[in-house]
C-alpha positions in Angstrom: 16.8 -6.4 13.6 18.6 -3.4 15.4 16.3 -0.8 17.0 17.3 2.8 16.0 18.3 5.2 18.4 17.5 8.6 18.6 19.1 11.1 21.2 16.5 14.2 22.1 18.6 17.2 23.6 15.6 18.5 26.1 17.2 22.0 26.5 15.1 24.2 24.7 11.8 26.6 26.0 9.7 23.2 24.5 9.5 20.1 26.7 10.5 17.1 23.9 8.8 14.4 26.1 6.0 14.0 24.0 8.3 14.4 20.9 10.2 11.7 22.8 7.1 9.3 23.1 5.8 10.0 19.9 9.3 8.6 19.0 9.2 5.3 20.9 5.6 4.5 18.9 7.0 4.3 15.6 9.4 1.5 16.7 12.7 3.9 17.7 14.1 4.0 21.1 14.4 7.9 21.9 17.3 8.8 24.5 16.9 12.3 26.2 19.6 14.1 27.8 19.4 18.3 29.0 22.7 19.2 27.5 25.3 18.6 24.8 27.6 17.3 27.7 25.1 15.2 28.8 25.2 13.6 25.5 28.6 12.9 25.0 28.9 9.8 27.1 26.0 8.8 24.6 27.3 9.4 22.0 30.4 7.7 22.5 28.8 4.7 24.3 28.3 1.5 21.6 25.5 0.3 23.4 23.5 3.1 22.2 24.6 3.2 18.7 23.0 6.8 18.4 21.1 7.5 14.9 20.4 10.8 14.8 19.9 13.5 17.0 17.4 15.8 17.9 17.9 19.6 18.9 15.7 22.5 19.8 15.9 25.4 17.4 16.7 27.5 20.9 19.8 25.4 22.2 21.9 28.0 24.2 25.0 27.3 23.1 27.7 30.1 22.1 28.4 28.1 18.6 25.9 26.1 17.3 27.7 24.8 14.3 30.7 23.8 16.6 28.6 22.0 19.0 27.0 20.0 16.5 31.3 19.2 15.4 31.9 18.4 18.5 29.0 16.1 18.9 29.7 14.3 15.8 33.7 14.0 16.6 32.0 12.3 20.1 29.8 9.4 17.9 32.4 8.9 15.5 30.6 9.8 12.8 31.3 13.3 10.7 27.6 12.6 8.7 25.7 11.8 12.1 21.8 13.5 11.1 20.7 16.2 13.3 17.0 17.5 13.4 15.4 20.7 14.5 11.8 20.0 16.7 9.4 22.8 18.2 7.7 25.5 16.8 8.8 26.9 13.7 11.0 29.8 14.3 11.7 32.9 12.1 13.2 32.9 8.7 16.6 33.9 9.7 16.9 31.4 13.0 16.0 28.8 10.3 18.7 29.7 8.5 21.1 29.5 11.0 19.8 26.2 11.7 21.0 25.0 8.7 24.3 26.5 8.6 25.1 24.8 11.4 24.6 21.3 9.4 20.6 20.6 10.8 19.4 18.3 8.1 15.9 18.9 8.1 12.9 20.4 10.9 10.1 18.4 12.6 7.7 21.5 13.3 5.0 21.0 15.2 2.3 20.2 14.5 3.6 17.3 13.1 1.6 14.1 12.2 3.1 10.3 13.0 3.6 9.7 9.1 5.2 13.0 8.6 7.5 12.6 11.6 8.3 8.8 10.6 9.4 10.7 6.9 11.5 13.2 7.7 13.4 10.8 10.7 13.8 8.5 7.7 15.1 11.4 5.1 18.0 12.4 7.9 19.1 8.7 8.7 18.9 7.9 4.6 21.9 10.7 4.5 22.9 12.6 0.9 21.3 11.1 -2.0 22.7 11.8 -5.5 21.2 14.0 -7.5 19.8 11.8 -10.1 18.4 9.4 -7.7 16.6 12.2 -5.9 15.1 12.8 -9.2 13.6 9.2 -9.5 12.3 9.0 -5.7 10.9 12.7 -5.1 8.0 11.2 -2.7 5.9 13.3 0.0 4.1 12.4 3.1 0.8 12.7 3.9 -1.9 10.9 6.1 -4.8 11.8 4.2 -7.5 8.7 4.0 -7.8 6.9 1.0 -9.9 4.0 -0.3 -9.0 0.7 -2.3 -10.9 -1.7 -4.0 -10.3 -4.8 -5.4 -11.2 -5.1 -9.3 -13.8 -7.4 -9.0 -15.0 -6.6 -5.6 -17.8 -3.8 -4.8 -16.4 -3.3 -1.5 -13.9 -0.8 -1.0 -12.0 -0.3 2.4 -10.0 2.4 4.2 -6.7 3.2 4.0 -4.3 6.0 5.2 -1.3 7.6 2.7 1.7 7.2 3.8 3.8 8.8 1.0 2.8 9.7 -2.7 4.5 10.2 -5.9 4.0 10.9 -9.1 3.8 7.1 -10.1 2.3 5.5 -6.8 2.2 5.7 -3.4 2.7 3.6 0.4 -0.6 3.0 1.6 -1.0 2.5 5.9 -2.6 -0.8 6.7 -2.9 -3.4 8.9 -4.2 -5.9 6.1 -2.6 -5.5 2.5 -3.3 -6.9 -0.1 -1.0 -9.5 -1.6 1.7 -8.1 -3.7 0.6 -8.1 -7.7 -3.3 -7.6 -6.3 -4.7 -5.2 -9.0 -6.8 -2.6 -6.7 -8.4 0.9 -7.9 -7.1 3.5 -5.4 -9.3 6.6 -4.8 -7.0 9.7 -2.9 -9.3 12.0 -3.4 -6.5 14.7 -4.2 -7.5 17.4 -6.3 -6.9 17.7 -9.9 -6.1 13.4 -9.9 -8.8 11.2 -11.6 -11.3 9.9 -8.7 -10.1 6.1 -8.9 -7.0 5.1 -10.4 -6.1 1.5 -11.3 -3.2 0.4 -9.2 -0.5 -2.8 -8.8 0.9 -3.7 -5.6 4.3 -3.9 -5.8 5.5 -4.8 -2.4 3.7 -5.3 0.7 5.4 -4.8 4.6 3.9 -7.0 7.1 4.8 -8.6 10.0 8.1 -10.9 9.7 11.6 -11.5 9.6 11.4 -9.4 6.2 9.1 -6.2 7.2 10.7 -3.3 7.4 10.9 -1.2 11.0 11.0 2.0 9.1 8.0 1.9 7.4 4.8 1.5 8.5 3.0 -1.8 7.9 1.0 -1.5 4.2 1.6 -1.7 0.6 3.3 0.1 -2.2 1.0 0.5 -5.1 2.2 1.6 -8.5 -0.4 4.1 -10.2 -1.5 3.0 -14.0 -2.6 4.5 -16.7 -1.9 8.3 -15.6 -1.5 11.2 -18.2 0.9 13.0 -18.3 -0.6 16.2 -17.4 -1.9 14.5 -14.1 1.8 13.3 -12.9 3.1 16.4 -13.7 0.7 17.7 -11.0 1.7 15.2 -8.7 5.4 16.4 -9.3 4.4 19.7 -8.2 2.2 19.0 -5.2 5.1 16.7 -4.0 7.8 19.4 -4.4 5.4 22.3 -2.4 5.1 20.0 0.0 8.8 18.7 0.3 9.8 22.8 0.8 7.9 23.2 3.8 10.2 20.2 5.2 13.1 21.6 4.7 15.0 24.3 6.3 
């Protein structure tokens, strides 16, 4: 299984090194160079294999949007992902982010599942339109309980991401896949415990997946409609503060 690469260009008023290490803890190997000539030789180099690539909101460059060409030309790849990290800047420096072709920010503060997502949304690339329809998800790392039907005892879990019809629950012991469990999120406006199938677990193998974290997909059952449309919405708010 290839490790994914990400480059950090460490050029802006923020230090990335703890982006950088926060980076190499979810499984990636994060690459830091001072200035878009320092990346180049990356970028062209095989043996990295570069992913996507990480820029201050600040990079003093005359022409952002041509740097990030350039850049791109250098890897070989015209859809190469790049990413925005510090503080969130003003509205219009935002915008000029995207212009330029940054997919999407990673605003501090930033928890490990919500950095894990939006590293996952750039390397995914475009998705059509009516697939983004079926997969709108969100992240989150709000604790959550399951239980097993028949069992009193319930144990601790952390979200991972959440939809409208289930969710990727963060734990180092899921239960088997088809395991019918009663999932309480304790989100506002959702019934307190909602019946649940797991659908697909990710543990520790030749066929687990490095981009998620270990855990289980569960598929929520029984909702009404009115409560999935709620999810809908509490997904999209939170998908706009991602974005640029």
């Amino acid at each position: 299984m290839r490790q994914q690469s990400i480059l950090l260009m460490d050029a802006g008023a923020e230090s990335m090194a703890v982006l950088a290490a926060r980076i190499q803890r979810l499984g990636c190997r994060a690459l830091r160079v001072k200035t878009p000539e320092e990346a180049l030789p990356v970028l062209s180099d095989r043996r990295f294999s570069v992913d996507a690539l990480v820029v201050p909101p600040d990079l003093p460059v005359p022409d952002l949007g041509r740097t990030l060409v350039a850049l791109r030309l250098a890897a070989g790849r015209p859809e190469l992902p790049f990413l925005a990290a510090g503080s969130r800047p003003p509205a219009a420096d935002r915008a000029r982010l995207a212009r330029a072709g940054v997919a999407l920010p990673i605003w501090e503060p930033i928890n490990a599942h919500t950095l894990r997502f939006q590293l996952n949304r750039a390397m995914a690339g475009a998705v059509p339109a009516r697939r983004q329809r079926q997969v709108r998800r969100a992240p989150s790392s709000l604790e959550v309980f399951v239980r097993a039907q028949r069992l009193r005892r319930r144990k601790s879990t952390r979200l991972y991401t959440f939809s409208a019809h289930g969710a990727f629950l963060a734990t180092d012991a899921p239960s088997l896949r088809g395991s019918e469990l009663m999932v309480e999120l304790g989100i506002p406006g959702v019934p307190r415990r909602i019946p649940s199938r797991v659908v697909m677990t990710n543990v520790a193998g030749n066929l687990r997946r490095a981009n998620l974290p270990r855990g289980m997909a569960v598929r929520f059952q029984g909702l009404s409609a009115e409560v999935q449309a709620g999810l809908e919405l509490l997904v999209e708010k939170i998908l706009r503060r991602l974005t640029l």
